[in-house]
C-alpha positions in Angstrom: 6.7 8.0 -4.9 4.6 10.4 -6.9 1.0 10.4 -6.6 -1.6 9.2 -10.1 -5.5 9.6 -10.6 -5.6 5.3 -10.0 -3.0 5.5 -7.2 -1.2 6.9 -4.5 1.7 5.9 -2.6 2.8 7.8 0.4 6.0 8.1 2.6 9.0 5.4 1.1 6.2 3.6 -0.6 4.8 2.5 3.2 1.3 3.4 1.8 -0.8 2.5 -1.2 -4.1 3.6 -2.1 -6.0 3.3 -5.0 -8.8 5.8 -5.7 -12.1 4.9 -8.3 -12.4 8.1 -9.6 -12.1 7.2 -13.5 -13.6 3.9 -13.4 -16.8 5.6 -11.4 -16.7 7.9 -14.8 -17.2 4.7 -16.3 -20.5 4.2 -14.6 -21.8 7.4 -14.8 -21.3 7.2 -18.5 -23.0 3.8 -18.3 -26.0 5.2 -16.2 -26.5 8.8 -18.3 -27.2 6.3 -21.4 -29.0 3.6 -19.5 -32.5 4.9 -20.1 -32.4 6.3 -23.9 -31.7 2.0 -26.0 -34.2 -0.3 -25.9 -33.3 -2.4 -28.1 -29.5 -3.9 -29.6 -27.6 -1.1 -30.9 -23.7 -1.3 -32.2 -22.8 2.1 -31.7 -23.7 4.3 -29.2 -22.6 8.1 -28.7 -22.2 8.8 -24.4 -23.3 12.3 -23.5 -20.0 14.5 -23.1 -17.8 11.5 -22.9 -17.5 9.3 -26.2 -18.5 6.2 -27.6 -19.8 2.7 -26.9 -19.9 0.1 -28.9 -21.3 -3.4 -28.0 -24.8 -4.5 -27.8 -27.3 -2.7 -25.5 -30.3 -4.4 -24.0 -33.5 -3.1 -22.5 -31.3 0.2 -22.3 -28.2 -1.3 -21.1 -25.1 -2.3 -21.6 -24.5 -5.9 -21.4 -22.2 -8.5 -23.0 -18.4 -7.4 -24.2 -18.3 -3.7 -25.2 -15.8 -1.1 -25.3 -15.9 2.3 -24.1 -14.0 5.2 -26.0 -13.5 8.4 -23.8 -12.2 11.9 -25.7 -9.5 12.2 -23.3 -8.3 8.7 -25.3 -8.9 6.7 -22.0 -10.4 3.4 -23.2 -12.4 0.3 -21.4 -12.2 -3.1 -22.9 -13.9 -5.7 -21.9 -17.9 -7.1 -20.1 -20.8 -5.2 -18.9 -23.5 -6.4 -16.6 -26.9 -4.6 -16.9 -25.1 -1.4 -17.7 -21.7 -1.2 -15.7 -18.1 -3.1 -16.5 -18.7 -6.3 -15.0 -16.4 -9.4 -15.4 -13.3 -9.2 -17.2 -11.8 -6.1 -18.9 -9.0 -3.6 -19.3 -9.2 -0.2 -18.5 -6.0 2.3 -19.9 -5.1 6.4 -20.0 -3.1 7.6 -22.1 -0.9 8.9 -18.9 0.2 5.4 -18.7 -2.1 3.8 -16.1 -3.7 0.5 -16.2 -6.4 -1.9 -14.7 -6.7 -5.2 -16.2 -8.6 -7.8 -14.1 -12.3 -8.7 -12.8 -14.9 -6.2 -12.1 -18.3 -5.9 -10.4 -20.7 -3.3 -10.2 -18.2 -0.9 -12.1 -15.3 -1.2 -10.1 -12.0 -3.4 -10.1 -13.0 -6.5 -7.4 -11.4 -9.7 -7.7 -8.2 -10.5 -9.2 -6.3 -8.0 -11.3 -3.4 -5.7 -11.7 -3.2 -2.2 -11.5 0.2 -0.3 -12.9 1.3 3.5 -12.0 2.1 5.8 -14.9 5.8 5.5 -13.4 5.6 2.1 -13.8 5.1 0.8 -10.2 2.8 -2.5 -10.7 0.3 -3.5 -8.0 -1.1 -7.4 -8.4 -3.2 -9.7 -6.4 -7.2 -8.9 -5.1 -9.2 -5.6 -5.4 -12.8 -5.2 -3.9 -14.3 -2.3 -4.5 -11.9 -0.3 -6.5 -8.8 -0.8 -4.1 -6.5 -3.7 -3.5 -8.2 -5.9 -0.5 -6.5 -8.9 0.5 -3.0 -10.1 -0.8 -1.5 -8.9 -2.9 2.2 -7.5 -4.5 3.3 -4.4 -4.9 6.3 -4.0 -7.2 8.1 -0.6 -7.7 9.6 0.7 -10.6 13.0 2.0 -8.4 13.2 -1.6 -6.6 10.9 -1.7 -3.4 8.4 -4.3 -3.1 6.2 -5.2 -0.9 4.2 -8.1 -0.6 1.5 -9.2 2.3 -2.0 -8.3 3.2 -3.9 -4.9 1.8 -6.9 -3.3 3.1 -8.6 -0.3 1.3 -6.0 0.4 -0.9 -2.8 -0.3 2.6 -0.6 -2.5 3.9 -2.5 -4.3 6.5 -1.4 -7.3 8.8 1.3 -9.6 7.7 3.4 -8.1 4.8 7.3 -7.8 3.7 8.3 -4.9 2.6 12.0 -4.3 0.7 13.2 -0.2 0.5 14.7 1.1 -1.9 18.0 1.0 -0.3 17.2 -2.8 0.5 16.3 -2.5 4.2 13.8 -5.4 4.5 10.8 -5.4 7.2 9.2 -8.7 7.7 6.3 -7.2 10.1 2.7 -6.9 10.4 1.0 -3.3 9.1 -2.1 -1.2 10.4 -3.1 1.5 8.1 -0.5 1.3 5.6 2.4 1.8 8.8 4.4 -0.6 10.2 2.6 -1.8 13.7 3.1 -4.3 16.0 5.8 -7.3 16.0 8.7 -7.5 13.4 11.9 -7.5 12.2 14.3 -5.2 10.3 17.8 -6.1 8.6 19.3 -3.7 6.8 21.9 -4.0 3.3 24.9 -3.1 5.8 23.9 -5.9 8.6 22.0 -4.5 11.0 19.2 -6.6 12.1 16.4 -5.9 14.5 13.5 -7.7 16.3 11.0 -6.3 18.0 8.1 -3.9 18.0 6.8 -1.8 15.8 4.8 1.8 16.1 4.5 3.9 13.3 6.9 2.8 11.4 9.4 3.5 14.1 10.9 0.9 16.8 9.0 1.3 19.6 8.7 -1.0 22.5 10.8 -3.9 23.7 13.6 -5.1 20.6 16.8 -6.4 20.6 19.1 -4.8 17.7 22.4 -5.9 16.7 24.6 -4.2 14.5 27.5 -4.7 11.9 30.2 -3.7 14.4 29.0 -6.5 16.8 27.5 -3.8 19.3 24.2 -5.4 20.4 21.1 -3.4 22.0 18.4 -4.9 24.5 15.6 -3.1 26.2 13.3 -0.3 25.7 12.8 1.4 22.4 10.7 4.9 21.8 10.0 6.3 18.6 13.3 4.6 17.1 15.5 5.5 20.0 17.2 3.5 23.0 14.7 4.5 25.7 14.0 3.0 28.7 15.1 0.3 30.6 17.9 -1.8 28.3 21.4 -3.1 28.2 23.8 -2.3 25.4 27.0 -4.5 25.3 30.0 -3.4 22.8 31.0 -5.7 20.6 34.6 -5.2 20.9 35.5 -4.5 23.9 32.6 -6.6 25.6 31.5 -3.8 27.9 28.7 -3.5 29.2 26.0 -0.2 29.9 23.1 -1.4 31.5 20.3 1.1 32.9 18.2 4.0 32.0 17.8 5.3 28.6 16.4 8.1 27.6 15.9 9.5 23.5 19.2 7.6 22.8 21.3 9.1 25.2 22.1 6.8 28.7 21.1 8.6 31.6 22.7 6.1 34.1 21.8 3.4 36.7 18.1 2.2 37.2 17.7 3.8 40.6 20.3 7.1 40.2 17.6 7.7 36.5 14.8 7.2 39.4 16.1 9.7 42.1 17.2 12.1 39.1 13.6 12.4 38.0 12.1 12.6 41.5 14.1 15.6 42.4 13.6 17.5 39.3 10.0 17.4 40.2 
């Protein structure tokens, strides 16, 4: 997916992250105008940016308001001594969108967040960036939904590709990490672990031809110790693996690395 000033996702939508860098314009604006009111004012001009209008008190914003950038970006909705606190709705005329709670200036609480493309996230933001669960829909057909962290998938999530691979798995840093599963369109299933987003460690996969895999898996490759059984003819290859490729029996794999030393 392509990247936006509110949000970036990263490699087949496996990580989100959603930067504060218009709504901390926001409080800048609010804090360069903070010391000039005393008193109510309806209108009031920001220095360089636009235009507020609400009610100012003791020099700062507070109550509903709305905040009119040049660029035509546009903030709708409470301020709490000077910054967007409570409810409002933040646009650019690019096509992205926060509407939720704030605090302190930034999106925290419950809200939703949508991509210029049109890819939606919903659920809890602390602190500018989705924390906690949450839903992230795309606008080509993946989705993920599960646990965020600063902006990533983080712990237990299910996440549907574009080409409707689905991962039922726990995340670490936006990546898939740890124990899972993965069944594909075509009927491949797997069950296992997880390390960056690859298999890696003990699984079992089956596939659509009835071929069925156990043992050892490195970065998405047979590797290791494991057993692979063919689903037709009921053969079976048991012993070492290495990168995909079956090197042979547990103890010939042995004395074949020993004397290559």
């Amino acid at each position: 997916m392509a990247g936006h000033d509110g949000l970036l996702w990263q490699g087949d939508g496996l990580t989100v992250s959603l930067t504060s860098c218009e709504f901390l314009r926001a409080l800048l604006a609010a804090l360069l105008c903070a010391a000039s009111f005393s008193s109510f004012a309806e209108t009031v001009s920001l220095p360089d940016s636009g235009v507020f209008e609400g009610s100012v008190v003791n020099g700062l914003f507070e109550g509903p308001g709305t905040i009119q950038w040049r660029d035509g970006s546009q903030y709708v909705g409470e301020f709490k001594q000077g910054l967007m606190h409570g409810t409002g709705k933040y646009t650019h005329p690019a096509g992205y969108s926060y509407e939720g709670e704030y605090e302190d200036g930034l999106p925290s609480g419950r809200g939703r967040a949508q991509h210029s493309n049109g890819d939606v996230i919903e659920g809890t933001f602390k602190d500018g960036d989705p924390n906690g669960p949450g839903v992230l829909s795309g606008v080509h057909g993946d989705r993920y939904e599960g646990t965020f962290k600063n902006g990533l998938f983080d712990g237990k999530g299910v996440y549907t590709s574009i080409d409707g691979t689905v991962y039922d798995a726990r995340f670490e840093r936006g990546m898939l990490n740890g124990p899972g599963s993965m069944h594909t369109r075509d009927g491949d299933h797997y069950m296992g672990e997880f390390k960056n987003d690859q298999r890696h460690g003990q699984g079992v996969a089956l596939y659509s031809n009835g071929d069925r895999y156990e043992g050892g898996f490195k970065d998405g490759l047979f590797d290791g110790h494991g057993r692979l059984t063919d689903g037709e003819s009921g053969t079976v290859i048991e012993g070492h693996w290495e990168a995909g490729e079956y090197v042979g029996p547990e103890n010939k794999a042995a004395r074949d690395k020993k004397n290559s030393i």
